[in-house]
DRENPARO-790603 format. One record per residue (C-alpha): z, y, x. Coordinates in pm, 1 decimal. Example, Ala and Ser with C-alpha at 12.3 -4.5 7.8 and 13.67 -1.06 7.14 Angstrom:
BEGIN
REC        zz        yy        xx
REC     780.0    -450.0    1230.0
REC     714.0    -106.0    1367.0
END
This chain:
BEGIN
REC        zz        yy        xx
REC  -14373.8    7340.3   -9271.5
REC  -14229.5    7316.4   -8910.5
REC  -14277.0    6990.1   -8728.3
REC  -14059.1    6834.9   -8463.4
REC  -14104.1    6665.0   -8084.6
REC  -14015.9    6340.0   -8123.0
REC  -13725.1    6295.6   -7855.9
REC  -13878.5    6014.8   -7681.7
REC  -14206.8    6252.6   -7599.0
REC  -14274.3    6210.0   -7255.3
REC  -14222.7    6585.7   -7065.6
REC  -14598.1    6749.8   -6990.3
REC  -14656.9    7011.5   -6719.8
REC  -14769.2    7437.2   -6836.2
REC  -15124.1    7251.2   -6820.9
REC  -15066.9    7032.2   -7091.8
REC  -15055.8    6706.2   -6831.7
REC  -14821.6    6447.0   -6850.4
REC  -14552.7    6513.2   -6602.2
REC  -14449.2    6221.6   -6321.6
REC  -14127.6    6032.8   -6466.8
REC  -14033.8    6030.6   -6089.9
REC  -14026.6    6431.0   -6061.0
REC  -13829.0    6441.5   -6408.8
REC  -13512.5    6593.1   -6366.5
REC  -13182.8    6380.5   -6405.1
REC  -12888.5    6528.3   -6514.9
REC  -12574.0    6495.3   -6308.1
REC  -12380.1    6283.0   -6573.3
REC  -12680.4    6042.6   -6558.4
REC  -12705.9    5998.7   -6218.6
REC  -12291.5    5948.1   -6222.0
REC  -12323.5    5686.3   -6478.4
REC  -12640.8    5528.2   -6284.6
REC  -12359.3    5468.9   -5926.3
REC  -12283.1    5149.3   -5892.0
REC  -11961.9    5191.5   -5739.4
REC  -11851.6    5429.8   -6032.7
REC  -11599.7    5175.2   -6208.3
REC  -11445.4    5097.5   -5888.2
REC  -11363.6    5417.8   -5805.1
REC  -11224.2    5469.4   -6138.8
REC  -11015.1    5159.1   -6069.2
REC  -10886.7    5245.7   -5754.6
REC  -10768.5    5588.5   -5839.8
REC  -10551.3    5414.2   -6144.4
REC  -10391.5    5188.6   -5900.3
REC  -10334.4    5480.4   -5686.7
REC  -10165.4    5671.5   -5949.9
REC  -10011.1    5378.3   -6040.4
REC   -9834.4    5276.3   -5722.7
REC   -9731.6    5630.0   -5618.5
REC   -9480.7    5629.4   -5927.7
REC   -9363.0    5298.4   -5921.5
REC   -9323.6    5279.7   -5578.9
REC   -9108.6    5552.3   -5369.1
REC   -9249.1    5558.0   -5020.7
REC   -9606.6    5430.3   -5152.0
REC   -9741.2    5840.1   -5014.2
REC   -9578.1    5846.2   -4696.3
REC   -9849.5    5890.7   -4410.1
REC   -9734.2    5512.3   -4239.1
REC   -9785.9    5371.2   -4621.6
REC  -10098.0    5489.7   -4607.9
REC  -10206.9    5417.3   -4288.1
REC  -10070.9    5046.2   -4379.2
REC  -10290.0    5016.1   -4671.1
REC  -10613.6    5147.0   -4512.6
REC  -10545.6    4859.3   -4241.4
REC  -10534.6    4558.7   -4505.7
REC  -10834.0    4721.7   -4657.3
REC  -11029.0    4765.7   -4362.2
REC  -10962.1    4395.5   -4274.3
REC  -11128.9    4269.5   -4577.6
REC  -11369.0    4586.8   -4624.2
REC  -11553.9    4480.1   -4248.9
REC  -11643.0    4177.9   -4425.9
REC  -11687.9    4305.1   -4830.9
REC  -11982.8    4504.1   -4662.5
REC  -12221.1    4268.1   -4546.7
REC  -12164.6    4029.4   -4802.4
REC  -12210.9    4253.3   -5115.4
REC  -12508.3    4357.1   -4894.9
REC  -12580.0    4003.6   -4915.4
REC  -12508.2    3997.6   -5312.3
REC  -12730.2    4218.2   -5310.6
REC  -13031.4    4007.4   -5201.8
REC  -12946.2    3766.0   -5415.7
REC  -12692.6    3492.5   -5244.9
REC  -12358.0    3487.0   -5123.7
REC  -12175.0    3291.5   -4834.1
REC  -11865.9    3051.9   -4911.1
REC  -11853.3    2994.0   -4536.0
REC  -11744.3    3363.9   -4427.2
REC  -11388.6    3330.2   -4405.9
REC  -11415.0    3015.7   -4158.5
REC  -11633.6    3172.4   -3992.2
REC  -11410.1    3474.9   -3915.8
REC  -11195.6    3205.5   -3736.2
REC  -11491.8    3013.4   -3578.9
REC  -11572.7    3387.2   -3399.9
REC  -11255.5    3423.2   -3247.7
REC  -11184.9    2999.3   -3153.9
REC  -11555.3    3032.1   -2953.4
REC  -11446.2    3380.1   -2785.0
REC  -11051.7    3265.5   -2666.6
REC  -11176.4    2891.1   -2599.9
REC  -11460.8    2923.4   -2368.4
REC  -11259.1    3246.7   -2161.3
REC  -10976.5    2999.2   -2127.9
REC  -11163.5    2659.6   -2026.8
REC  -11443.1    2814.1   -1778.6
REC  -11177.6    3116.1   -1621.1
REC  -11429.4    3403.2   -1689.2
REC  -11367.8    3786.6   -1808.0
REC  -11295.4    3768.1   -2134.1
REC  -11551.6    3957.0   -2216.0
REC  -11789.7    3665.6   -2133.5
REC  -11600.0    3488.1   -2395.7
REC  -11703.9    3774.1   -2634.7
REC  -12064.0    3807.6   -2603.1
REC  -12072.4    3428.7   -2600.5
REC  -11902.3    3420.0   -2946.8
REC  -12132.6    3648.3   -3067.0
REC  -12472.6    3479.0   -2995.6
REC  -12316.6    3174.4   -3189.2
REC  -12169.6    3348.3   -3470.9
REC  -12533.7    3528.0   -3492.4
REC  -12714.9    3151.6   -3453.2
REC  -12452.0    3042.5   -3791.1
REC  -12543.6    3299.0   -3962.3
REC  -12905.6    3234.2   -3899.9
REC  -12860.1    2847.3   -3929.6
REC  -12757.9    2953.1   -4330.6
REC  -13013.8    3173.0   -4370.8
REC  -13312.0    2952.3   -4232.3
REC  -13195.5    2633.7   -4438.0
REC  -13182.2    2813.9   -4730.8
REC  -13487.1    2939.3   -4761.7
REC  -13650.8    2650.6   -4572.3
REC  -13498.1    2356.7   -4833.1
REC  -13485.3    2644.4   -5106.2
REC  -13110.4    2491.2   -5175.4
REC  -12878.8    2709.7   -5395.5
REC  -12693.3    2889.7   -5156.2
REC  -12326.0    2767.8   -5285.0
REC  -12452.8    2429.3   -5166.5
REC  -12567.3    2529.1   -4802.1
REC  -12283.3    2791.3   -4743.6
REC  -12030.0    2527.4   -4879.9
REC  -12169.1    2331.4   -4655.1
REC  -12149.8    2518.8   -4359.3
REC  -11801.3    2566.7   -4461.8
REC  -11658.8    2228.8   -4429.3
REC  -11877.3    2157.7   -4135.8
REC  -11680.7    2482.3   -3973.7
REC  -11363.3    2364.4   -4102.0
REC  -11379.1    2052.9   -3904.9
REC  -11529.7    2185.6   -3599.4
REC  -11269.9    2462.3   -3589.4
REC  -10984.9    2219.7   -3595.3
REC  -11129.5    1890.1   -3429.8
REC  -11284.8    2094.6   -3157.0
REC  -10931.3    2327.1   -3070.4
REC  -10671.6    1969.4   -3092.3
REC  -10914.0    1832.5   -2829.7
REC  -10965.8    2115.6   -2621.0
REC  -10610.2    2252.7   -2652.8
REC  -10399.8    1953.3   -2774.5
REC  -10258.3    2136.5   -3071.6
REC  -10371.8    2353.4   -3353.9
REC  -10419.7    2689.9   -3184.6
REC  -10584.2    2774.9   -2901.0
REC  -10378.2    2951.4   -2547.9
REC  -10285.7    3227.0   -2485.3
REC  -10550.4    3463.8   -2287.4
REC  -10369.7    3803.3   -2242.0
REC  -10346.6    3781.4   -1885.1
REC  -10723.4    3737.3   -1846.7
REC  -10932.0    4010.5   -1688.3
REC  -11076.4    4217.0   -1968.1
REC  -10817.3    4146.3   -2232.5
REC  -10646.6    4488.6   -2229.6
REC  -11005.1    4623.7   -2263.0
REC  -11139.4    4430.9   -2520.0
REC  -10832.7    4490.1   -2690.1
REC  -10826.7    4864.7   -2693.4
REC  -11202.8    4827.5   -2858.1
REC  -11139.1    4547.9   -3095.9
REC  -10756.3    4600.0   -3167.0
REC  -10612.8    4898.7   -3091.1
REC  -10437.3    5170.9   -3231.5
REC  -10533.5    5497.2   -3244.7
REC  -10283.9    5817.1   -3330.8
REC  -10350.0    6139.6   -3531.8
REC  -10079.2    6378.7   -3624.9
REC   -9830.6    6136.3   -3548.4
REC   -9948.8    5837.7   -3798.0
REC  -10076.0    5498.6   -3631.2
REC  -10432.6    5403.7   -3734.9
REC  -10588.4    5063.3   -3669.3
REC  -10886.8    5095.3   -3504.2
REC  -11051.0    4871.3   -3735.8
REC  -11051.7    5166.6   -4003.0
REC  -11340.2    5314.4   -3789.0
REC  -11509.8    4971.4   -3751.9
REC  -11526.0    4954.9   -4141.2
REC  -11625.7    5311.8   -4181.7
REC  -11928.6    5245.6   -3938.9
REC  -12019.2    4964.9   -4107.9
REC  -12031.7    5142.1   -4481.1
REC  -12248.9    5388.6   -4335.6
REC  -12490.8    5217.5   -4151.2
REC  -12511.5    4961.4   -4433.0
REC  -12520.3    5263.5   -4700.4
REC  -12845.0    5402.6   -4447.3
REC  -13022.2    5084.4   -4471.2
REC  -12986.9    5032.9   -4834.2
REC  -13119.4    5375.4   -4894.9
REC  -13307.5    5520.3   -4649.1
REC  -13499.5    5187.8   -4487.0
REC  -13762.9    4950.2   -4593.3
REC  -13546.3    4687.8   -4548.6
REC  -13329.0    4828.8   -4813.9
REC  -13573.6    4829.5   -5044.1
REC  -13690.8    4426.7   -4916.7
REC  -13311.0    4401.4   -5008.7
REC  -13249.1    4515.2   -5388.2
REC  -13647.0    4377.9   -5457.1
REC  -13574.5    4022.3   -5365.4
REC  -13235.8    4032.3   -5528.1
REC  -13383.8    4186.1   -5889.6
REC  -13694.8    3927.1   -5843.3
REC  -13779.5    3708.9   -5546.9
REC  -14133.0    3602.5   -5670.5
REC  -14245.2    3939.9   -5739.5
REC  -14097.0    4061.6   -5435.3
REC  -14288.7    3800.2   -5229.8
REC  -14589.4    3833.2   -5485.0
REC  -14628.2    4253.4   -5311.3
REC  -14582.0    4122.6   -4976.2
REC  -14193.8    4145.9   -4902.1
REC  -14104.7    3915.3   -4616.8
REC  -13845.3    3760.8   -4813.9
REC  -13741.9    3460.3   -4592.5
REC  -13644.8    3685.5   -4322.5
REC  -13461.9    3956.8   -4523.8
REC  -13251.7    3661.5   -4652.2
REC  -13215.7    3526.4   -4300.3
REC  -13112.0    3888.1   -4167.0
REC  -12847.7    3939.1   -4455.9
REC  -12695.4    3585.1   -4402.0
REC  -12663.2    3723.0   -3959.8
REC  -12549.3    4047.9   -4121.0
REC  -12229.0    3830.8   -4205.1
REC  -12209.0    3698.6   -3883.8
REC  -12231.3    4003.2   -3721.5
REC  -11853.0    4111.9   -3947.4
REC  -11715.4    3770.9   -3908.5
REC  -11756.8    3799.0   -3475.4
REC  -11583.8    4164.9   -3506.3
REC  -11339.5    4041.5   -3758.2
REC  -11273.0    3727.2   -3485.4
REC  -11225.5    3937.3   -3256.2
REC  -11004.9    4161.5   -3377.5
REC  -10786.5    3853.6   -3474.6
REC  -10794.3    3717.9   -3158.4
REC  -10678.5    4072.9   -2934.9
REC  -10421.3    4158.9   -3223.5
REC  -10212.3    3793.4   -3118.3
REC  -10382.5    3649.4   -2768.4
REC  -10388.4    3329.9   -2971.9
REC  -10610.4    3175.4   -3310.5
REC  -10458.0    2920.0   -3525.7
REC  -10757.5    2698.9   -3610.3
REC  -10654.7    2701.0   -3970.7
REC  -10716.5    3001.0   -4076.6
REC  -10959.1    3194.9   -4252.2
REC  -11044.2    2917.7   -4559.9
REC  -10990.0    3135.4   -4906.3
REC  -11073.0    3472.9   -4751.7
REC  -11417.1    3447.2   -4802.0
REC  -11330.3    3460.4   -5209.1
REC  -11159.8    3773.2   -5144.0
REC  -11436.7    3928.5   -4962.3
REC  -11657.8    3792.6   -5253.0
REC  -11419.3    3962.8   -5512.8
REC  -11437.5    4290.3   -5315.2
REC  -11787.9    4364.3   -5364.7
REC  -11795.1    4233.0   -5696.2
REC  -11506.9    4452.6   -5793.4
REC  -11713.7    4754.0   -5600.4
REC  -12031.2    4743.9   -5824.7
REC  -12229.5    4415.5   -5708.5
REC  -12389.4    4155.8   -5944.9
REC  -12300.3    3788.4   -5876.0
REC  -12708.7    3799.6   -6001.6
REC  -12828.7    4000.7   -5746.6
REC  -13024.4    4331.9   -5740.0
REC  -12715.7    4585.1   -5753.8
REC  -12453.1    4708.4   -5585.2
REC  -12389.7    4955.1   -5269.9
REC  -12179.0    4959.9   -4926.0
REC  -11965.6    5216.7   -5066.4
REC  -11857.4    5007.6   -5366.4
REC  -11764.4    4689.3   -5126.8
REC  -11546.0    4937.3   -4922.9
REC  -11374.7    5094.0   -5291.7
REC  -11348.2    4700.3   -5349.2
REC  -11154.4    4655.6   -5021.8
REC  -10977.0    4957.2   -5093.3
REC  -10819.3    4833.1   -5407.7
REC  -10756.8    4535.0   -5265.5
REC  -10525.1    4687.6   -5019.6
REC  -10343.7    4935.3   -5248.4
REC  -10244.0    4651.4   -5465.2
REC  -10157.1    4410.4   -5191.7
REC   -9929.7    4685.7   -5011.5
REC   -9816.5    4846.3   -5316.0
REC   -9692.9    4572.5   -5434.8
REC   -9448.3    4533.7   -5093.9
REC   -9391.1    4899.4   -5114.2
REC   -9270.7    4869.3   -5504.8
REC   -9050.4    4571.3   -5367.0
REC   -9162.4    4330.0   -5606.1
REC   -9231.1    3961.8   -5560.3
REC   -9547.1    3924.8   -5370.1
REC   -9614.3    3549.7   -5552.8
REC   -9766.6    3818.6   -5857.1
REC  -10019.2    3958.5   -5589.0
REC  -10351.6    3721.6   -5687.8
REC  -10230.7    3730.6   -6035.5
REC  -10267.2    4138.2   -6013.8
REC  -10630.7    4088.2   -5790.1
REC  -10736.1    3841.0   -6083.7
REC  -10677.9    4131.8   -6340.2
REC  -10847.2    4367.8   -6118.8
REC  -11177.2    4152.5   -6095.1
REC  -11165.3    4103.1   -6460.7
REC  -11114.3    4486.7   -6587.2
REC  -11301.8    4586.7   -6289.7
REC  -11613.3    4362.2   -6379.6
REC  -11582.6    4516.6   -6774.3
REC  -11584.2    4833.4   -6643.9
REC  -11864.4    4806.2   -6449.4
REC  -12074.9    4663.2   -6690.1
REC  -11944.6    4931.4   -6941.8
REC  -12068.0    5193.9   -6719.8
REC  -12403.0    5017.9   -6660.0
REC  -12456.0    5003.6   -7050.6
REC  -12366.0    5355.7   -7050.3
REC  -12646.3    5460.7   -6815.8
REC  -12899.6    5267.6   -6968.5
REC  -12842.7    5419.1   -7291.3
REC  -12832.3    5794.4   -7146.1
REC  -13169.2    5702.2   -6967.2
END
């Protein structure tokens, strides 16, 4: 009578030993299913396709160059906060604070007559010192972090426009392009750069930098690994010695760090910042990592998915002007794609945890 090896048998070495799970091969399909960003790239090549029948001159090189510029502009902050996701919380006041960046930077160059680039690195230490305000009353009051984030939201909302009426008198701040150090802080923060004749924002290669050094710290540092372990469980992470109040502290100055070169960019692309603006974005950066893989639960998720996120995000914001339709549809269309994005992630995930 011949006998069978049950299929759940663990694999053993020629010696007859039980063979390490972690030195088990993994098939290719597996470790497809097992990529976070897998659905997202799925959805983003559909709206691709999409777009490049129903609209015309969707392929042309300026179209898109034109759609790689919207994404980049939400993709330099989709990084750090699905890297943020990722650890478990998320940030209500990044859009704001986008604005806050670029008020501190033009306002203090104007008022005390310096370089602008004084301005700059003055905008960044309090950007940075937000972000860490967040992060240290968070994990200091162990508040959810929709209340402190929404908190720090309105609080930026009314410093941004109290703070520019009475410095300025109206509700943007003055113009600064005849400052020394404009046109250079300008060519780093908003230029554009030109390869085979098609205009690139320079802002593309801000975002790219920013996937990969936030795809290298996910998976090649021990702060990546601080990062998924307090996101899947903070007590156990804490329980094996993770420092998990300053992980949290250094993902919530993470978003800082995109909302000062976000600012910044918005300030050099128009000399001047409406105080106003910014509130709603930080939903859309929120909806960009979500759509690229990253669990509103924490503990998964990748840089690469946030920037596929961003990606669709500008294909269906500019193909929608390219197909000449009525741009009032456009959140109706980003609504879908979080929906059938989200099912499709957590389609895939099923998958791979039944091929495992």
């Amino acid at each position: 009578m011949t006998t069978t090896t049950p299929a759940n048998q663990p694999e053993t070495t020629a010696d007859g030993a039980v063979a390490d799970e972690r030195l088990m091969r993994t098939s290719p399909l597996k470790k497809l299913l097992g990529r976070p960003e897998l659905g997202s790239v799925v959805g983003a090549l559909a709206v691709f396709v999409f777009f490049s029948f129903v609209a015309d001159s969707f392929l042309r090189g300026s179209s898109l160059s034109t759609v790689l510029y919207a994404a980049s502009t939400i993709g330099i902050m989709a990084v750090p906060v699905a890297l943020l996701m990722i650890g478990g919380e998320f940030d209500l006041s990044a859009g704001v604070l986008v604005t806050s960046s670029a008020l501190v930077s033009s306002m203090f160059s104007y008022q005390m007559t310096a370089n602008v680039w004084v301005g700059v690195g003055v905008s960044l230490l309090v950007t940075l010192a937000i972000g860490a305000f967040n992060g240290i009353v968070l994990t200091r009051t162990k508040l959810p972090s929709f209340i402190v984030t929404l908190g720090t939201f309105l609080m930026l909302t009314g410093l941004n426009l109290g703070f520019t009426k009475l410095i300025s008198g109206t509700v943007s701040t003055k113009s600064i392009s005849d400052m020394d150090g404009f046109s250079s802080a300008k060519a780093v923060f908003a230029s554009t750069i030109t390869i085979g004749g098609i205009d690139f924002k320079i802002t593309i290669l801000w975002w790219f930098a920013l996937v990969a050094l936030a795809s290298w710290i996910l998976l090649r540092t021990r702060a990546g690994n601080w990062i998924f372990a307090v996101g899947g469980n903070e007590s156990a992470a804490r329980a094996v010695g993770v420092p998990v109040h300053r992980t949290k502290t250094g993902l919530y100055m993470g978003v800082a760090l995109g909302a000062w070169i976000s600012g910044q960019h918005l300030l050099f692309s128009f000399d001047v910042v409406q105080s106003g603006e910014g509130v709603g974005n930080e939903l859309i950066y929120i909806i960009a990592a979500v759509i690229g893989g990253c669990l509103i639960t924490g503990g998964y998720g990748s840089a690469v998915g946030s920037a596929v996120g961003a990606v669709i995000f500008g294909l269906t914001s500019k193909g929608i002007v390219f197909a000449q339709w009525n741009p009032d549809w456009f959140k109706f269309f980003l609504g879908a794609m979080l929906l059938l994005a989200t099912l499709l992630n957590a389609w895939v995930r099923k998958r791979a945890e039944a091929t495992t």
